[in-house]
Structure formats: C-alpha cells, structure tokens
C-alpha positions in Angstrom: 55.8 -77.9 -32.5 59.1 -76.0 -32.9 58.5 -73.5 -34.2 56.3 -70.0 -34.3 52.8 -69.9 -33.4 51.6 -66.6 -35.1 48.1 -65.8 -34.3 46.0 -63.0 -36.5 43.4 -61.4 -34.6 43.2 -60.6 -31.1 39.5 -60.7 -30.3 38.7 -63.8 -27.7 39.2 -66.4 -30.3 42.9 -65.4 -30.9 43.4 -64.5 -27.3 42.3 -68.1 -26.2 44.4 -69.3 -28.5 47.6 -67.8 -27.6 47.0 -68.0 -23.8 46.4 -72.5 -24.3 49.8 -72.2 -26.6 51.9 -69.8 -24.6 51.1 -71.7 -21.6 52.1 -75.1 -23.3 55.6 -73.5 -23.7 54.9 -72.7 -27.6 56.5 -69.3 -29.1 53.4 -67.2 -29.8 53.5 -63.6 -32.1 49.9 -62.0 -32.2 49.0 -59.4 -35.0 46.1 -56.9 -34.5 45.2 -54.5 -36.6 43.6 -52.1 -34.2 45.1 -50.4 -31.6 43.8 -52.7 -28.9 42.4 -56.6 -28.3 39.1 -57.9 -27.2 37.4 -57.5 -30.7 33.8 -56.9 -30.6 34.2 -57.9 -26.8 35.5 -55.4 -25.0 35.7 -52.2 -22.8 36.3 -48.6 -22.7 36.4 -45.2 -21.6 33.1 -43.3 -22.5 33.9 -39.5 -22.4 30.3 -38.3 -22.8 29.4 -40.4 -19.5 33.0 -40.4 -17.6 32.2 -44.3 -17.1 33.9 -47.0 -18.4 31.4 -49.3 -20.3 31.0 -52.7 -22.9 30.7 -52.4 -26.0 28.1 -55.2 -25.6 26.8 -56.0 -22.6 27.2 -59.8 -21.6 26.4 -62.9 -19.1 28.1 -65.9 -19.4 26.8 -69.4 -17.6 28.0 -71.7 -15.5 27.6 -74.0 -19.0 30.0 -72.0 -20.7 32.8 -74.4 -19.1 36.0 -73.4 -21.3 35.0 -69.8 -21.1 35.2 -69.9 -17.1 38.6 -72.3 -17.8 40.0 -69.8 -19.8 39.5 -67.0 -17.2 40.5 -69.2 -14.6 43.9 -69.8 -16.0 44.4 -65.9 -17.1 43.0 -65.1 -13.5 40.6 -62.9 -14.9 38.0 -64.9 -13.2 38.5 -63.1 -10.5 37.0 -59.7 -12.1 33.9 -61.5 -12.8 30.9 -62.2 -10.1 29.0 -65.3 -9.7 25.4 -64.9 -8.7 22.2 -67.5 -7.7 20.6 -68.8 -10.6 17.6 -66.8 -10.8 16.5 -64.7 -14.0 14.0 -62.0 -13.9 11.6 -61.3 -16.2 8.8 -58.5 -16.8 6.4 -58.0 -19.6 6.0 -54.1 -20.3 2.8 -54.7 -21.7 1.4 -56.0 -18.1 3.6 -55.4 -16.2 3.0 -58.7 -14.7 6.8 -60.0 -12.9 8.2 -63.7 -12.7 11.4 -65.4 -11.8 13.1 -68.1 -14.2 15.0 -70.9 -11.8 15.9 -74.7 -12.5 13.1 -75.8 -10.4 10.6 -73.1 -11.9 10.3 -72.5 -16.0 7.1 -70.4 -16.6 6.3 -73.3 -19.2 4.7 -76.5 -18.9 6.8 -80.3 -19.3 5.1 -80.9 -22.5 6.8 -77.1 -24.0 10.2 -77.8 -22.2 10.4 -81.2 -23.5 9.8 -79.5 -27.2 12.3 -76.9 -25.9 15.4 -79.5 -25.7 14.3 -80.9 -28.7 12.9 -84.0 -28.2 11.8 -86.4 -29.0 13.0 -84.9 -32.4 14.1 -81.8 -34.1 14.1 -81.2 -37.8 17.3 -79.5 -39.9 15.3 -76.8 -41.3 12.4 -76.2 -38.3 12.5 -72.9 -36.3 12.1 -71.6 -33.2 8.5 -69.9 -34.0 7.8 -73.4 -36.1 8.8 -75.6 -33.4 7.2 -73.5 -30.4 5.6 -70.3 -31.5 2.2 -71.2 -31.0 3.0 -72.4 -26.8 1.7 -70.2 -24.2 5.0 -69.7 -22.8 6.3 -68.5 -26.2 6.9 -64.4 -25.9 7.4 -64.8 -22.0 10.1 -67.5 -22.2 11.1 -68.7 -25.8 11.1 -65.7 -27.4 13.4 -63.6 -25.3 15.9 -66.5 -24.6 15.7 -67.2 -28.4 16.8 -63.7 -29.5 19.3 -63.4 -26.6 21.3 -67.0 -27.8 20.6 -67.0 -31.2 20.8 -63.1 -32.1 18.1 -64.2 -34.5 14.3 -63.8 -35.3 12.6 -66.9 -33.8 11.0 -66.6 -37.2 14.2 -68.2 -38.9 16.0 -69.2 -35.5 16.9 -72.8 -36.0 15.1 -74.7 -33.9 17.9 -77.4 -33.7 20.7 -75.3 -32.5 18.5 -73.6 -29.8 17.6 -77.0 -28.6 21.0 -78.0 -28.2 22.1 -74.6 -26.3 19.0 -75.5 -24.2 20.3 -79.1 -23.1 23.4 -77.7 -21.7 22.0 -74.9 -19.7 18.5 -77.0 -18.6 19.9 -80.8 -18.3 22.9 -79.4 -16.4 21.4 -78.8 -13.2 21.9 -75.4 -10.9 25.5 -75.0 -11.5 24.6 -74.7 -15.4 22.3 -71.6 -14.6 24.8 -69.2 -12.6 25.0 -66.3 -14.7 28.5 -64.9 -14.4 28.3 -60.7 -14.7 31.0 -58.7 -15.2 31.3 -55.3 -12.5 34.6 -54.3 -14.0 33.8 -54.4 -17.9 34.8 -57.4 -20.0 38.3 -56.1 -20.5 38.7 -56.7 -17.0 37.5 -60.2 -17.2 38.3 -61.4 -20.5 41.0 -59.4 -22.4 43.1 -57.6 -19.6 44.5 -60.6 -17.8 45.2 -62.6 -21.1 47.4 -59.9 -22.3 49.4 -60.0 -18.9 49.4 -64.0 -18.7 50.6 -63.8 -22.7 53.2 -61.1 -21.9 54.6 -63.2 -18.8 55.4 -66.1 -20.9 56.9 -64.0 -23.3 54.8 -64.0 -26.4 55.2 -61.0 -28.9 51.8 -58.5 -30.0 51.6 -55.9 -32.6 48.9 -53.9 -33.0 48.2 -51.6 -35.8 49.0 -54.6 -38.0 46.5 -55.4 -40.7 46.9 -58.7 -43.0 46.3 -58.3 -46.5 48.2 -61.7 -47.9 48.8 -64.9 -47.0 50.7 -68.4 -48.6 52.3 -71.4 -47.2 55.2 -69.6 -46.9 54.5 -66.3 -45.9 52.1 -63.5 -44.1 51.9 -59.9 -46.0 50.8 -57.1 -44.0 50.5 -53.8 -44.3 54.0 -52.6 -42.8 55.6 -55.7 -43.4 56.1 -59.5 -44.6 56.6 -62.1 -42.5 58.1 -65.4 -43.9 57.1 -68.3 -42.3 59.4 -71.6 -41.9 58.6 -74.8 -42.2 57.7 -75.7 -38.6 55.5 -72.5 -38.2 52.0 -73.0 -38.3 49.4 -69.9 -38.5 45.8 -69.2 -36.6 43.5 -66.7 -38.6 41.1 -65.5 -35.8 39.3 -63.4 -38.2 35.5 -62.4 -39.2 34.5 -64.1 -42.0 34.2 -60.2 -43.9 37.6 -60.1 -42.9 38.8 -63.0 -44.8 36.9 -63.0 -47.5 39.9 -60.8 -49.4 42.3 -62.7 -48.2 40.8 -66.5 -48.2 38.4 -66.0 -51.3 35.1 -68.3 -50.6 35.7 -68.8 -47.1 33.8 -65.9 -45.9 31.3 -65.6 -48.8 27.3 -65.9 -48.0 27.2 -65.3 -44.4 24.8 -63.1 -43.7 24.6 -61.3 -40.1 22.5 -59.9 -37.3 22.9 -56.8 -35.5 22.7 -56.1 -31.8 21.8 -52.5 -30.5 23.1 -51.4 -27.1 21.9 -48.4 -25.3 24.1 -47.0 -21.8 22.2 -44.8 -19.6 24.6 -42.8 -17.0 21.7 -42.2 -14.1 22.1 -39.5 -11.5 22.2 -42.0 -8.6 22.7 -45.8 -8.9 20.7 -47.8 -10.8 18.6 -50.9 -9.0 17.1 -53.2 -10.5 14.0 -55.2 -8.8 15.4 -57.9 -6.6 18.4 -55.7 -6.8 19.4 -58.3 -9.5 22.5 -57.2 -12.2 20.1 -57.6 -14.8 16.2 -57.8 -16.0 15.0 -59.7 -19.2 12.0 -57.9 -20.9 9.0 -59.2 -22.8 6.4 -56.8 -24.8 9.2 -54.8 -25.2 12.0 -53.2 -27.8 14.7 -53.6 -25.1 15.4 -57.5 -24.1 17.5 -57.2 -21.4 18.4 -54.4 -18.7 22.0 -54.2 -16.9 23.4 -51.9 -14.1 26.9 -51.3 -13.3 27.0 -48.4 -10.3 25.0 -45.9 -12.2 25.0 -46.9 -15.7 22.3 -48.3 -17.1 22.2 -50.8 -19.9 20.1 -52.2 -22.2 20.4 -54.7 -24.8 18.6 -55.2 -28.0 19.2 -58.3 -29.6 18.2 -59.1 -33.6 17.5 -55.5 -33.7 17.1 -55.7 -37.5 15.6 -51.8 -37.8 16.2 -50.7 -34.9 19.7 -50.5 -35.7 19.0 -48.2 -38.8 17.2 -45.6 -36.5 18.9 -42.4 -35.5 20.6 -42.7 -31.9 18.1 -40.0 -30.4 15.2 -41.9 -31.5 16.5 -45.2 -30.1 17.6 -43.8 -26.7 14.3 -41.9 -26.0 12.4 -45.1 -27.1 14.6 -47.4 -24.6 15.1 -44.9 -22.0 10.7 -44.8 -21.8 10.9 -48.7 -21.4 14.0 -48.9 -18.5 12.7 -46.4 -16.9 9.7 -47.8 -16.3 11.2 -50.8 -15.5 13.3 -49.8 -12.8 10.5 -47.4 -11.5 11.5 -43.9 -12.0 9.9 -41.4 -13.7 10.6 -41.0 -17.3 11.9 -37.4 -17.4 13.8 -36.2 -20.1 16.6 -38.7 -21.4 19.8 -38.8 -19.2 23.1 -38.9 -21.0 23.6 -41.6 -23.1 26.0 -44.0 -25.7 24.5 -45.8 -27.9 26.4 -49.2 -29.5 25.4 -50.3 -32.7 27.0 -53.9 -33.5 25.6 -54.1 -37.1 27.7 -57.9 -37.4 27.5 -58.5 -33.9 27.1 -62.5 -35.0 26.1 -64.5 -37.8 22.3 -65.2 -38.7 21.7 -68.5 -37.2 19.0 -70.2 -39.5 19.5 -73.7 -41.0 21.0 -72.7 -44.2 23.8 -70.0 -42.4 24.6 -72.5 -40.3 25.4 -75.1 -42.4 27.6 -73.1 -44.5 29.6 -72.1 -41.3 33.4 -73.8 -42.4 35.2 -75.9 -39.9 38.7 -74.8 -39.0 40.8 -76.1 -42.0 42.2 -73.8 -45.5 43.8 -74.9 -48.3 47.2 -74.4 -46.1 48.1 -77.3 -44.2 50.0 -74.3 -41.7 47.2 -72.2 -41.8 44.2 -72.9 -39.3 41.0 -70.9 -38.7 39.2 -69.6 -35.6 36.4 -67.9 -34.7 33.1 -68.0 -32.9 31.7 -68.2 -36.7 33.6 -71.5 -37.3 31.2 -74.7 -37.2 30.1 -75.4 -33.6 27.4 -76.8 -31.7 27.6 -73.5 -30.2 25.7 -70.4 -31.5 28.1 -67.0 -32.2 28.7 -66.4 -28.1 31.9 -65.9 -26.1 31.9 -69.6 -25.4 32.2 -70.3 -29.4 34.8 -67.5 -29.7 36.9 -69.3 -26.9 36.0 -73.1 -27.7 37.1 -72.4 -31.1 40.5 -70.7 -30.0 41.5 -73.9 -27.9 40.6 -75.7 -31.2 42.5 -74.3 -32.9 45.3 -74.1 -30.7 44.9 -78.0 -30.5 45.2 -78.3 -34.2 48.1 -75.8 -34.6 50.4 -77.5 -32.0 48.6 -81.2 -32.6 48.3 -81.8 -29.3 44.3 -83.0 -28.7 44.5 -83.1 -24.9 45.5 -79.2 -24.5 43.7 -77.1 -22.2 43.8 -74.2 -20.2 44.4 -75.7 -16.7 48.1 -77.2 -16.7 
C-alpha cells in the first residue's frame, strides 16, 4: 500500500492498528474525537482521591498472546507485572478461602471436561444450562463466567466460554500468568503506543468526530478529508457509534454494563496472600484490586447495580472489601465510582451471531473492534486481535505482526 492509512478511533483496536502499520513503514493519520486515546481502556487523574486510577480495572493472561506482542513492541510491556499463576478466591457467605492453579481447579474432571466443551457444545446452550447445576458452579463457573463474558451465566453462551476456557486451561502454566497493571493501563497499553506512533511519524487529531463517510471521502466535524485511490480507511468504532454513519451495521446489539468502585484507604491496601487481586463468590463485588492504597472492586454484568445511586453502591461494596481484606467497616472512605453502562456486548448465542466480521460496503473502508466477529469474547485481546486484522486487511499483507 501507497498510500494513507487513516484510522478512526483511538481506543486499543485503532491503536493496535496504527502501531502494526506504522511499524510496517505505512503512512498512518488517526482521528479521535475526544481529547485523549485508550477508549473505554484507560487511565486518569482522580481529583477527589489524588490517585491516578482505570477506568476499569483489568488482568490480562499469559493467553492473550497479541495483547502481550502488542505491548512488547510499544515497550509498554515493561509497565505491566507478571505474577505466579495463582487466583484467589473467597465466598463472603462462608468465608471459606481457596486458591485456583493449573494443577488445582476446585471442580472435578467430569465438570472441567464440560467446562472446555467437550465432548460437545450446542449453539444456543448457556453457561447455567451447560454447568449450573455442578457443585463447583457459584465458586468457579460463575465468577469466571461473568468476569469473561460480562454476561449472566443465565444467557452466557456456553460455546464461547468453552472456547476462552481451552486457551487459558489446555495452555499449560504460562497460559495462567495474570499480567496486572501498577502504573494504570495508560501506562501499559495507550502511553507507549502513542510514543512508538509519534516516532515513526504518524499524524493524531483529537477532538475530531466522524459524521460521514464514502469511497471517496471522510466528513468530520471541522473538516473533510478526501481520500485517494490508494488510501484505505479503519473504522475502530463502537457499533452505537456507527450505527449513524454505517446504517445496519451497528443495529441490534444489545450490551452489558460493568460497575467499578475505587476505594482510596488511609494506609495500603493488602490483600490475603498479599496477592494484586481477590475473586469473590456470594458476593455483589466479583473481583477486588489494590494499587498502593486504592482499593478496587469490580462488578461485572451488573445489570441493576449500575442503575443505583453511587452512595448506595459504594457503601454496599465498601461492607463487602472490607471484610475481605479484614478491616473494620467504618464509615465509607473516599471513593469514585465507574459506571461502564456498554462496557461490552451481551454475549448470548443470538448477539453473538450477529456480531459483523470486518468488511462494509466500501472496498477502502475496513472495520475494527473488539465487537467484530471473534472467537474471542469483548476483552483487550479482541480489541487488539481485531486491530492487527484489520491492519492485515488494510495493507493486504496476511503475515503482519507486531514483532519485525
């Protein structure tokens, strides 16, 4: 390719995309139409609790292989921390403590085997069909369900989770190390790829909203951009986003939300084992993380939870992490709480099947996004998988990848 690689949307998919093109030697321009990248993955000041903090907290695994590429080759690998691949679990209703590893899942062989889908897995059978009635079910399934899928195990499909459960169980140790992220995801994941995109020259402008496109041009809000015949386009949008612009492509998706809930604690926060992070069972918080005194907790497929006032949610998370992390629950230290109300699509049989693959009716134009059809669920590794794809598609080269 010749000519102009212009990429709309800096969240990770777009970002991914630019940093595998710019590095190939291809001319990139990025429009954003907020004031910063990252997308709904990203970091910033709080000034309520003087700390820097996610707007979603995050792990990634050692199976998310083009996510750790893509940091590799931006060098924001470097901001993130690898750690043994243990997970720790408690049930608030109990009480009672365990530790997930590869050579110990709290489930027996006949529950794992259902687990990773075999022998068989039906289109339309979820999570709760498939293994809601197995003992293991709200200490394992459940959580790790709603923390993947973002999704009710009630209408989770069960085929997807299977899949995501392959890659991280048949992929031994090195597919359990849970990457963490001390510095924010910014750090990590956005940061770096703005410095690697601005050392091999490639062009941003935020503040730059698209409202048209054709084959031969992009229309924005401060200005049109005509495209020639050798440039090609990558729309890294949300499917609400595109819906205006690409009529039908974003249509019937339905969503999920995720609640987030930061805690700034008078000393620093430890967590049992003195892990970076707890999962919860019995509980309205899934999963606990600490980052020097700030607290986190996740709440994924919060449904309701997300329609409740802030107060209410940080006094009924605060009561849970507190107790987790064995300090007295006194009254409710300062908080910030993240509501995410499209944090990811709804990943049941019929969303999933309507997610679109990459093409429009452009030949130039290409899609990306972690909502694009995947084997993956909506994670960072989708988001990023997909940019490369796209990146692929836009310069046709099939073999293009974030090492050089």
């Amino acid at each position: 390719m010749t000519g102009t690689l212009h990429i709309v949307g800096a969240g990770l998919a777009g970002l991914a995309a630019a940093v595998a093109a710019a590095r190939a030697g291809s001319r990139v321009v990025m429009h954003e139409a907020a004031g910063h990248a990252g997308g709904r993955c990203r970091s910033f000041r709080d000034d309520r609790l003087e700390r820097v903090i996610d707007n979603g907290s995050h792990l990634v695994l050692g199976a998310n292989r083009v996510t750790l590429a893509y940091a590799a080759a931006t060098g924001g690998l470097e901001a993130m921390q690898a750690a043994p691949p243990c997970f720790p679990f408690m049930d608030m209703a109990s009480g009672a403590r365990w530790m997930v590893t590869p050579d110990r899942l709290p489930a027996g062989i006949g529950e794992i085997v259902s687990a990773l889908g075999m022998p068989w897995v039906s289109r339309h059978q979820t999570v709760a069909g498939r293994l809601g009635r197995s003992p293991s079910f709200a200490r394992l399934w459940l959580p790790l369900c709603e923390a993947i899928l973002n999704t009710s195990p009630d209408e989770a499909s069960a085929r997807m989770f299977a899949w995501t459960m392959r890659r991280a169980l048949l992929g031994g140790s090195a597919a359990l190390i849970p990457w963490t992220f001390p510095l924010g995801l910014s750090a990590a994941l956005v940061a770096p790829a703005l410095a690697t995109l601005g050392m091999f020259g490639a062009e941003i402008n935020f503040r730059r909203r698209l409202l048209t496109v054709s084959q031969d041009s992009l229309g924005f809000d401060d200005a049109t951009v005509s495209l020639a015949p050798e440039d090609r386009v990558i729309l890294a949008l949300p499917p609400w986003n595109l819906e205006g612009i690409l009529p039908g492509l974003g249509r019937d998706m339905p969503t999920r939300p995720i609640v987030n809930a930061h805690f700034r604690l008078d000393r620093p926060a430890v967590l049992p084992g003195e892990s970076h992070f707890l999962g919860l069972a019995n509980a309205a918080g899934h999963w606990l993380f600490t980052r020097g005194d700030v607290l986190s907790v996740t709440v994924s497929a919060a449904g309701r939870l997300a329609e409740c006032a802030n107060d209410d949610i940080a006094a009924l998370l605060w009561a849970e992490a507190s107790r987790a992390i064995g300090q007295p629950a006194a009254a409710v230290p300062p908080f910030r709480i993240m509501k995410e109300r499209r944090a990811t699509l709804a990943h049941d049989a019929l969303t999933i099947a309507r997610r679109p693959g990459p093409s429009t009716p452009y030949p130039a134009i290409t899609l990306a996004g972690d909502w694009i059809a995947s084997p993956w669920p909506c994670t960072i590794e989708a988001a990023i998988s997909s940019g490369l794809g796209a990146a692929r598609l836009a310069l046709g080269r099939k073999t293009l990848a974030f090492a050089r």
